[in-house]
N, C-alpha and C positions, 0 to 999 in steps of 0.2 A: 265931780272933781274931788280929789282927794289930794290936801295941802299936807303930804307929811314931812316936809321938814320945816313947818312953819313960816314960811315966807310972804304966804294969801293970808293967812286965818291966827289969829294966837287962838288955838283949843284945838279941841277933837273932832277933824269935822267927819270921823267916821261916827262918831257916838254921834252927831247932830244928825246926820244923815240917817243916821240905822232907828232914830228916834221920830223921826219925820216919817221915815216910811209906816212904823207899827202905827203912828200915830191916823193916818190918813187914810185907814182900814178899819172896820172896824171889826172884823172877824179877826185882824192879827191885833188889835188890841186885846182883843179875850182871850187869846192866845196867849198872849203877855203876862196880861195878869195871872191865867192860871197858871204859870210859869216860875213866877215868879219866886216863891217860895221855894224851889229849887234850886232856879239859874243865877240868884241874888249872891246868895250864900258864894256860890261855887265863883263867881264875877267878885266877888269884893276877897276873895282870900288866897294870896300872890300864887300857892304852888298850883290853883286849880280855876285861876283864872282865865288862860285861853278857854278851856271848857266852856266856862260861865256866857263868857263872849259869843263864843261859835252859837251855841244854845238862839242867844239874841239877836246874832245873824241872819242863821236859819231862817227865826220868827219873822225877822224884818224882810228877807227874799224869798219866800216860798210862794211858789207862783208865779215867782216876777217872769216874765219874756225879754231876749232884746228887744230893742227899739228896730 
């Protein structure tokens, strides 16, 4: 479920969600981390942010199947 115009959730519930997923693997947690030093930077500085994101995306769906 994805509450984007806040009317379920006050916050992000794509970052909760994309943080739950890396979290509950632990092959994309290593992922993550080694990631990090890259996807950080590019996620925290506004012109090259989508990038940053997509990056953590990626991380958090790769693999996934429909249900």
């Amino acid at each position: 479920m994805f509450d984007l115009d806040g009317t379920l959730l006050t916050g992000d519930s794509t970052s909760i969600w994309m943080i739950d997923c890396i979290r509950n693997s632990l092959w994309r947690t290593a992922i993550a981390i080694a990631g990090l030093p890259f996807a950080l930077p590019l996620a925290l500085y506004a012109p090259s942010r989508r990038i940053g994101g997509s990056i953590f995306l990626w991380i958090a769906t790769v693999g996934l199947t429909e249900p």
